[in-house]
N, C-alpha and C positions, 0 to 999 in steps of 0.2 A: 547690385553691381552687374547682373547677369544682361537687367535689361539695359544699360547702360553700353554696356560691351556685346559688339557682335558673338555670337556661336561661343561664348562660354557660360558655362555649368560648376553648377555646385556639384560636388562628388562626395563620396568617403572612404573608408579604407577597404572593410569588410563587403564581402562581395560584389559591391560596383569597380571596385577596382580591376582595370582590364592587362593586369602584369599578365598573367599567365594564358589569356585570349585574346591576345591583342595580335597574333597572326602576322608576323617577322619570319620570311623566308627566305633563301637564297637558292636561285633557279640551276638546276643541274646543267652543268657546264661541262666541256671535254679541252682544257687546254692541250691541244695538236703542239703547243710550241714549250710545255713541259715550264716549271719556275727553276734558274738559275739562281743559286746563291752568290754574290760578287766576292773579288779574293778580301783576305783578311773582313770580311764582316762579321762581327761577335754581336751586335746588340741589333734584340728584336722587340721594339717597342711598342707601347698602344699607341691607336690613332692619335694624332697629333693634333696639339690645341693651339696650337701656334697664331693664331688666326682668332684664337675665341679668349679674348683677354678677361683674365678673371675668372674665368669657368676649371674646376677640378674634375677628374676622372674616377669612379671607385666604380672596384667590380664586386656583385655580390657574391656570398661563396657558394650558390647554385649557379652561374655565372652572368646573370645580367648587369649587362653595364649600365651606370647611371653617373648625371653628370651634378656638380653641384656652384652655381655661381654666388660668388661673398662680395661682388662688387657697393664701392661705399658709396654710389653713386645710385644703387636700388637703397628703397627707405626698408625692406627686406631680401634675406636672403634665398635664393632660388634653389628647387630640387626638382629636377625631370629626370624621366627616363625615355624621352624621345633622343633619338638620335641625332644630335645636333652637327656630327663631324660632317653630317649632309646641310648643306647651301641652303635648299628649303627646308628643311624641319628648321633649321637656327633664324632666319629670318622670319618664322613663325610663331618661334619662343620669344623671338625678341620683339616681334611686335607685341605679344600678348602682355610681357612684362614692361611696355612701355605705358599700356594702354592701363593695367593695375595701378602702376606709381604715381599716374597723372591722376587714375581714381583716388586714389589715397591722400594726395597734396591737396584736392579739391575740395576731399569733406573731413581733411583734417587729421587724418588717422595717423599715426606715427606709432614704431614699437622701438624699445633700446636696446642696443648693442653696444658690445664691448671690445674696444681694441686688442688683439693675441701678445699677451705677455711671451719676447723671443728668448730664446738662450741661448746665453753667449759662450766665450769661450770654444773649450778643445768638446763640449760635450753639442756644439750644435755642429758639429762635422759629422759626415752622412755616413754610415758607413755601407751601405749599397742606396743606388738607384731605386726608386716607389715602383711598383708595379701597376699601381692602382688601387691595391689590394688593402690600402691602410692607409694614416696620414705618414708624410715623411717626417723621421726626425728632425727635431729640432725647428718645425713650425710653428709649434702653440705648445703653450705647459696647460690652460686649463683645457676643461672637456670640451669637446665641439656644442653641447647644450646650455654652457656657458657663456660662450661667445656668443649665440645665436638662441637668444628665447623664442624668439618666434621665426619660423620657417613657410614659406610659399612654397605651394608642392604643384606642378603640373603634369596635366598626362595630355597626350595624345587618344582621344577617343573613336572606337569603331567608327563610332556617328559623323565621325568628321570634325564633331565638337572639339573645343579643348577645356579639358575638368580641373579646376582650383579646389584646395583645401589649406587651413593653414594652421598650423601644429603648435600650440603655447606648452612648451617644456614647463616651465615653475607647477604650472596646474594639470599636467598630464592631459591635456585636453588637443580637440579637435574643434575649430570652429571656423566663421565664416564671417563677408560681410554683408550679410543679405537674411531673411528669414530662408531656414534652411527644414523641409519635412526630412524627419528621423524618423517617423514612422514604422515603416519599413523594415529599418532595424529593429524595430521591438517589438515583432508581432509576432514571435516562437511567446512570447507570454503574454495573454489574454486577461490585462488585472487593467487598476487604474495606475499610472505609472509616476511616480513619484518623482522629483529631483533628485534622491537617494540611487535607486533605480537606474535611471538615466545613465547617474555617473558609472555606476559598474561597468553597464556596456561600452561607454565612453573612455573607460579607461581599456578596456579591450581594444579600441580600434584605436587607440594611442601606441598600446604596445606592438600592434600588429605593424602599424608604420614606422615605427624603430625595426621589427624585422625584416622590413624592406629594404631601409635603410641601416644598418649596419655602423656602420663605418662613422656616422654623423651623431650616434651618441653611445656614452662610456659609460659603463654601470658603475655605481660609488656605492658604499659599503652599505648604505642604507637599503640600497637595490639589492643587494648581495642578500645580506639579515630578513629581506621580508620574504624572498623566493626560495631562500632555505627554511624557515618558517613553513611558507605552503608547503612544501613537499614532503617537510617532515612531520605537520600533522596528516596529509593524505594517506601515509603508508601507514601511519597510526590507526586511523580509524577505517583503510583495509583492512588492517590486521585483526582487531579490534571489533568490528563491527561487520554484521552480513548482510546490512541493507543501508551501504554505505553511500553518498550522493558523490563520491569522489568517482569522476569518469576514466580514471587510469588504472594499468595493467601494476601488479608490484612490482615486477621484475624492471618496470620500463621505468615504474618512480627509482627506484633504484639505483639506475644508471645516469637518471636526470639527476640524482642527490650526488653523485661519483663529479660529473661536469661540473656542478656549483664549488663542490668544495674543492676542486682541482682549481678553477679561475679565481675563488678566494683568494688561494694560496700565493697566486704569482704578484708579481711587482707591477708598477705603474706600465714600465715597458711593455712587457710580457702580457700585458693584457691586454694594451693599445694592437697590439700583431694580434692579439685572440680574433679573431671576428667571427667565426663558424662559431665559436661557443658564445660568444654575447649577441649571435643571432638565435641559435637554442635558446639560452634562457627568456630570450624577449620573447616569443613562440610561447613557451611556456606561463608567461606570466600573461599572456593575449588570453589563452587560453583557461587559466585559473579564473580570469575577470569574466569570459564569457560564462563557465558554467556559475557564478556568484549569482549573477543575475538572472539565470534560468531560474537558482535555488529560492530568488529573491531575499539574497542575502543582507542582513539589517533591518531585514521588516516584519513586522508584526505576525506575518501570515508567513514566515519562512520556513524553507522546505528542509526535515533533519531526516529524510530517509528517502530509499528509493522509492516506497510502497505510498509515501503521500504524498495526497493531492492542495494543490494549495487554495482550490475552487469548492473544494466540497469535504466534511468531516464529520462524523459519526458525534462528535463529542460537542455538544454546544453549551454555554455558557449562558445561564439564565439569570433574568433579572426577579429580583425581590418583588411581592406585593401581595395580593389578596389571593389566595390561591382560588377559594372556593367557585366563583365563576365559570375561570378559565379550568377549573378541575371538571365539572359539567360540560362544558363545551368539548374539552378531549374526551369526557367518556362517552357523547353520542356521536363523535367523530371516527373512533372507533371501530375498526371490522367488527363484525355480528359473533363471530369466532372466539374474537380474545377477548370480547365480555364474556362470554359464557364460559372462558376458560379460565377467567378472573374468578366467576362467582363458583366456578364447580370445585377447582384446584388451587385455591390461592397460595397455597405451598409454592407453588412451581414459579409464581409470580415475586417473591423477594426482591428487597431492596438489596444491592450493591453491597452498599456501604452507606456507614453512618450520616456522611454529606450527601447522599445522593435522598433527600427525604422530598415526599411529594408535597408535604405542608411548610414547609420553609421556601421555597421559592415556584414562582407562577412559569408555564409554558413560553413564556416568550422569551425569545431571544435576543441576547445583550448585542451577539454580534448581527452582520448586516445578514439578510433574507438565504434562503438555499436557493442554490443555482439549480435549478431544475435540469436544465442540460447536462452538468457534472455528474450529479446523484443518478442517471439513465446511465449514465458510463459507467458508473461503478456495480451495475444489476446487471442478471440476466433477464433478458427478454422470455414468455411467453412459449416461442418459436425454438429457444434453444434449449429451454430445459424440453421440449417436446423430444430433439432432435439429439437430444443427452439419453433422454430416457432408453429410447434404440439404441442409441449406439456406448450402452453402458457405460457414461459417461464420461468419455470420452473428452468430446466438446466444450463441456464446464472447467475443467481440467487445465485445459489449453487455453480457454478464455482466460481462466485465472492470471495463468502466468503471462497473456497477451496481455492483461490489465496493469501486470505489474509491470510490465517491458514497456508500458504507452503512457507513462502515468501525465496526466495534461497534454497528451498529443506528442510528448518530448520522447524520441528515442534515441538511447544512447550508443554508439558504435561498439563499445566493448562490450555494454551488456546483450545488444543483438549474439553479438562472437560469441559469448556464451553459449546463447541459448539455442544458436543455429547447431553450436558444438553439440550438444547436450539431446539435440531431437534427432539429429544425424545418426548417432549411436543410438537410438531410437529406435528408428526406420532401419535401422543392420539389422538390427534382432530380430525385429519383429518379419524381416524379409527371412532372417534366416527358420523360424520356427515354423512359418508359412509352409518354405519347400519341405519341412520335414512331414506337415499334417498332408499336402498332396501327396509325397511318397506312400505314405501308410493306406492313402484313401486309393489310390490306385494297387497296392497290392489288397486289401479289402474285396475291389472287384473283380479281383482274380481270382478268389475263393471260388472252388466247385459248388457248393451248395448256396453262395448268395447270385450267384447267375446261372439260376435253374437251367431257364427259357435260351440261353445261349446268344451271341450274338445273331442268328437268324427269329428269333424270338420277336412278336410285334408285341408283348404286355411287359413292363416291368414292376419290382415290386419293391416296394413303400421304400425298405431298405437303401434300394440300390438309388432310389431318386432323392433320397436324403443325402447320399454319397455323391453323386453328381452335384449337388447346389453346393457341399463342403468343398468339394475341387472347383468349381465358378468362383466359389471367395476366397479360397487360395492364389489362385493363380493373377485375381481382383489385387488381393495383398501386395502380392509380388508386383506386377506391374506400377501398383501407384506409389508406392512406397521406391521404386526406383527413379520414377519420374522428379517425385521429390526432391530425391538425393542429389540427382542432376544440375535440377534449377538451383537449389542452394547454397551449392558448390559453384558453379559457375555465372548465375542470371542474377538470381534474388538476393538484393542489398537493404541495409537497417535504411534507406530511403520506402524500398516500395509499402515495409512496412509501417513509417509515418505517412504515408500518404491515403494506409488504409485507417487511420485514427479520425476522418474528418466525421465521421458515424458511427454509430454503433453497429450498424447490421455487416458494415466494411469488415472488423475485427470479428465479429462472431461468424459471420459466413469464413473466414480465413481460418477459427478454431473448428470450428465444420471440417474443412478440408484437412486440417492435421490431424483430425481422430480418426478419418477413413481408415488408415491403412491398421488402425487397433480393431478398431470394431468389425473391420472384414474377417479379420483371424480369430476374434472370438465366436462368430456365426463360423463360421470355418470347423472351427473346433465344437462348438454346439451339434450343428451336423453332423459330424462323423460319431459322436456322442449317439444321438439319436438314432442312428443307422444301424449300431452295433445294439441300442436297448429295444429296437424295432424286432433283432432276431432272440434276442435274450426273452420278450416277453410274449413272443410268438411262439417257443415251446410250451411242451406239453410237463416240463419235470418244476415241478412243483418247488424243490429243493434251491434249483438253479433262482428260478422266480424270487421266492425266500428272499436268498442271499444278494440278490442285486438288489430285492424294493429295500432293502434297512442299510446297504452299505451306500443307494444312493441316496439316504434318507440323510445318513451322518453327513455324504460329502456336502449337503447342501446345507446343511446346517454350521460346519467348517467354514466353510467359502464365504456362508451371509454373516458368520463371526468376524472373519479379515475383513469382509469388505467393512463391520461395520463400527471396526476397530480405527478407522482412519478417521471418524466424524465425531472421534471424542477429542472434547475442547479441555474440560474440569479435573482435578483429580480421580482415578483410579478410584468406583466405592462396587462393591460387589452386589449383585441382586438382592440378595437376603436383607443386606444393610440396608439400601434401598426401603425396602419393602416397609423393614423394622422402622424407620425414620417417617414416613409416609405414616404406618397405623396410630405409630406414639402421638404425630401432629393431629389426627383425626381424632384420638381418644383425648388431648388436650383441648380439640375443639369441642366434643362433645360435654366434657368438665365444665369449661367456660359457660356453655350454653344453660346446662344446668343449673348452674348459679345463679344464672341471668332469672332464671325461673322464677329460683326460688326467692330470689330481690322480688319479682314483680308481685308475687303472690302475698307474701308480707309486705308489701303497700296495697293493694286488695281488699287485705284483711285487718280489722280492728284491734282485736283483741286475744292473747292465745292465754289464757291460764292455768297454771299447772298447781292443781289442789293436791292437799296434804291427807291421807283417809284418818290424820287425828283433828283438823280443823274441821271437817267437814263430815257428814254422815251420810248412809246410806254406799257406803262400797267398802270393800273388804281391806282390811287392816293392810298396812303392806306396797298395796296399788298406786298407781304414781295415775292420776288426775289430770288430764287433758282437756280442756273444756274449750272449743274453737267456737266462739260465735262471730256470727255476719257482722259485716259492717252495717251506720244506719242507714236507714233507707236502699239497703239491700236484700232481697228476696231471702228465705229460707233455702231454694232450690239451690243458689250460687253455695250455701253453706254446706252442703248437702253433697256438691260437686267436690268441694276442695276435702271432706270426711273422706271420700270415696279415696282422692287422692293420695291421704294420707292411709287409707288401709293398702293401697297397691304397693307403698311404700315399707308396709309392715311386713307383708307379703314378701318381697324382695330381699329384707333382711332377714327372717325366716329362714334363708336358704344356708344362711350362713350361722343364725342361731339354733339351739333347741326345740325350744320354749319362745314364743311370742303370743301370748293371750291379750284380745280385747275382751273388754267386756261391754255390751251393750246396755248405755243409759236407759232405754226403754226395760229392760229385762230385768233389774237389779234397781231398787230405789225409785223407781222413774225419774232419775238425774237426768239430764241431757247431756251430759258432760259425756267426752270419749277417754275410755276407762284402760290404758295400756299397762300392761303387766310382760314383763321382760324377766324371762330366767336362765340360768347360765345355761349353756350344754353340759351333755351327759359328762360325768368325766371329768369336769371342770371346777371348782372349788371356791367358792367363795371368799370373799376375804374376810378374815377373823375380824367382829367387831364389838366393842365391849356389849354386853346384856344390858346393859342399862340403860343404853341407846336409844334413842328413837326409832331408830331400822330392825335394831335387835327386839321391842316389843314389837313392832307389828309383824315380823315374821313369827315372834311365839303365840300371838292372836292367829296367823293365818293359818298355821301347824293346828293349835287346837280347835279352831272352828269346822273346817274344811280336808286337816288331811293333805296329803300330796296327789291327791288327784288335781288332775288339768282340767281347764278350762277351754272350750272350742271357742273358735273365732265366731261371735253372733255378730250377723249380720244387721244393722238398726233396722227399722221401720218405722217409716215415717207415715 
């Protein structure tokens, strides 16, 4: 239609809209001849329509006037806020609206309306004159969005242009007749934009133009129930919740909840006259639609707290399959680091949890790729932890909370207010503890004995120039720490701060600048430290010395305790436990290992037999018969190795027995067999077992052969 028609333009509500810049002046006058009132005049009226048949007056209740034509002779209804009671704006409108309804008859277009059901009777008698302010009594019983579903909205544009848009109530929509770029509109969120999507915003710049408009449409219950709704889950989950996406104040949902259930309450009348409150709530409900669609409310990726990003996420969703591949491919993708810290510590490297297993599902990801640019916003840079490191982090600190105040670029006005509130008492403090460390460091060099040399003096000493750099970052503190105070109290708006979210180095160079004024007062304070342990450890008393190197041993062992109190994430466990936890896992790995061993070694080996000294001869009654031969086709030496292994083993229990006697095959019979002989410890008793035994004769053969003399450990020879 646009190219059809001279100098008009497609517009929309939100931000093109030029109500508030559209620069309506009236030039400073001095009427010399003063305004008379004439006798008897009572009534002071708006400008007169007398002349503009069909066209109505409404004033909005910040006061602009806007006019609305219902003529049945348009195929729709007219809404400007040019001034038509002037000759040229009206023959401008009317051209413009001449020029639409011929485009419309042309390519067919038509929307339906309804004739105003009137009231008769003693109830359509007026009881005051309209101001403009409202519809007059007894014009119409249904709502003005009733009558008129669809609306033609015109503006007067800077440009000269004049801007169309046209308003379908049933669908709370805004549309056109022409391809219209919305763009624009939806570029605070950086995703792929859905039809879903769309409509949030769309419904925002719907309600926005009912707040422009006032007067031209009536909230029905159904409007009532869903903006009480909002407002009563936002205070909810303020109250509720500390990382709430709701962008209001409580105190403010509050009085917005006071307004809805107040205009509930009233009658059909009493509500038609409401218009300051059913432009609030239309505001209100513009505004609920705008932040839905920041949150991307409805969709898949939607946003349930202030601290998430809807572009980037820790947590990804992986798909099923082969793992082992892709298990290889991550471990040599891997830093150099966390394999060796896999293979040295695997303690420290635990699973989760029972779903989180590395053999049940592969490395890739179900959902779409990482945004590589998100995940940079969510890190520090290189440069900043450099610039944390000096400035005792400081910088990290501030980025943090910069990250959480910027989450997608998005800053909130309330939570900026916050957090301006929140550094401002901040920067008080830290200005005030400043002047207190220069007071102290200026009487310090008042001291007779730390300014030997006097001010005519050309050498100073170590002390007193440790003292001078403490007051240079004092006085550092003060000044910048006020400058701060200044601009953000008067200059710096939650704008400058979204405008530093287009980079990363924008937000971290700005958390830079907000740790100045801490980390000048901790050099500050470091300083004057060092100036006073400069005289303490320049004496000669021994005593003094003493007592400052162990009281500054503890403070610093204090200090690295707090600082390193704040980087615990886990349950509370004590060093000891620690410790205890750690050895058990090491001494359960060392069990396993052993195991492992001794599996490999009996597949190794063929054969172990354990001979009876009454089946077999040649060893002493009693003896328990061990006989390990090689597997076939394995060397003597391999047999020879695993004997050995098994005396080391004998050895080690030894420690814990009395009595452990081999006896060597070569020495006794010339068996080959290895000959273990096990006796209680001292002190220890055997268990009764009948003489008639088996065990019980070969201990009365061993008794009477041998005696209770021992036998030494012989070593074979092979």
């Amino acid at each position: 239609m646009s190219d059809e028609i001279p100098n008009l333009v497609a517009v929309t509500t939100h931000i093109e809209y030029e109500r508030y810049g559209r620069g309506y002046v009236r030039p400073t006058t001095y009427n010399e001849d003063g305004y008379f009132i004439a006798p008897m005049t009572t009534a002071f009226d708006a400008p007169s329509l007398e002349q503009r048949p069909s066209w109505k007056t409404f004033v909005h209740p910040e006061g602009t006037r806007y006019f609305y034509c219902d003529d049945s002779q348009n195929p729709v209804p007219v809404l400007t806020d040019a001034w038509i009671c002037e000759d040229e704006a009206y023959k401008e409108i009317s051209l413009y609206m001449k020029a639409i309804s011929a485009y419309m008859k042309k390519h067919d277009v038509s929307f339906p309306r309804r004739a105003p059901s009137q009231k008769r009777g003693k109830n359509r008698r007026r009881s005051r004159k309209s101001s403009g302010d409202h519809w007059e009594e007894g014009e119409h019983v249904e709502p003005p969005q009733d009558l008129a579903p669809v609306v033609l909205v015109l503006e007067f544009r800077r440009s000269g242009r004049v801007g169309y848009y046209f308003v379908d109530h049933p669908n709370q929509a805004l549309f056109w007749l022409e391809p219209f770029d919305f763009t624009y509109m939806l570029m605070e969120v950086r995703v792929e934009w859905t039809d879903w999507l769309v409509g949030q915003m769309m419904k925002s710049h719907y309600w926005y133009y009912n707040e422009l408009f006032p007067q031209l449409y009536e909230l029905d219950d159904d409007d009532i129930d869903e903006i009480d709704d909002m407002v009563g889950y936002a205070m909810g989950d303020l109250l509720t919740s500390s990382r709430s996406t709701v962008n209001w104040d409580p105190d403010m949902l509050k009085y917005l909840q006071t307004i809805v259930h107040r205009y509930q309450q009233k009658n059909l009348k009493k509500r038609r006259r409401s218009v300051g409150d059913r432009r609030t709530i239309c505001r209100i409900l513009s505004s609920f639609y705008d932040e839905r669609f920041l949150n991307l409310y409805g969709d898949k990726a939607a946003r349930l707290s202030t601290t998430q990003s809807v572009h980037f996420s820790e947590y990804r969703r992986k798909e099923f399959g082969d793992p082992a591949p892709l298990l290889a491919e991550n471990a040599t993708r891997e830093p150099w680091y966390r394999r060796i810290s896999k293979a040295v510590l695997p303690w420290t490297w635990q699973r989760r949890s029972e779903d989180d297993h590395p053999g049940d599902a592969n490395n890739v990801d179900a959902t779409p790729s990482v945004d590589t640019e998100a995940r940079d916003m969510q890190r520090n840079s290189p440069l900043l932890n450099l610039f944390s490191l000096f400035m005792f982090g400081g910088p990290g600190i501030h980025m943090k909370r910069l990250r959480e105040l910027t989450v997608d670029g998005i800053v909130r006005k309330h939570g900026f207010e916050k957090y301006v509130e929140k550094m401002v008492g901040e920067w008080r403090d830290i200005t005030l503890y400043a002047t207190v460390i220069l007071s102290a460091n200026v009487s310090f060099l008042t001291i007779q004995s730390v300014d030997e040399a006097g001010s005519a003096g050309h050498n100073r000493t170590n002390s007193q120039r440790a003292s001078y750099f403490s007051i240079l970052a004092s006085m550092g503190t003060i000044v910048f720490s006020l400058l701060l105070l200044r601009q953000h109290r008067e200059m710096i708006s939650y704008k400058f701060v979204a405008n530093r979210t287009v980079s990363r180095w924008g937000l971290e160079s700005l958390a830079i600048m907000y740790g100045i004024p801490f980390s000048l007062l901790v050099w500050s304070m470091v300083s004057f430290f060092t100036s006073f342990a400069i005289l303490w450890f320049k004496g000669e008393d021994n005593v003094v010395i003493s007592v400052v190197a162990i009281s500054c041993f503890v403070f610093a062992v204090v200090v690295a305790w707090g600082a390193a109190a704040a980087y615990e994430t886990g349950q509370y466990e004590s060093y000891a436990g620690k410790v205890a936890k750690k050895t058990g896992a090491v001494g359960e790995k060392v069990k396993n290992s052993t195991v492992e061993a001794v599996k490999s070694a009996k597949r190794r080996m063929s054969t172990v037999v354990l001979h009876s000294p009454l089946i077999r001869g040649g060893g002493r009654p009693g003896d328990a018969l061990v006989n390990i031969q090689p597997a076939q086709g394995e060397k003597r030496g391999v047999g020879e190795k695993v004997k050995n292994s098994t005396v080391e083993a004998v050895k080690s229990a030894q420690r814990r027995m009395s009595t452990v006697v081999l006896h060597s095959p070569l020495t006794r019979g010339g068996n080959r067999d290895a000959v273990l002989d096990i006796q209680p410890a001292q002190g220890e008793k055997r268990k009764a077992e009948p003489p008639d035994s088996i065990p019980g004769i070969c201990r009365r053969w061993r008794r009477y052969l041998f005696g209770r003399k021992q036998v030494n450990v012989d070593t074979p020879q092979v």
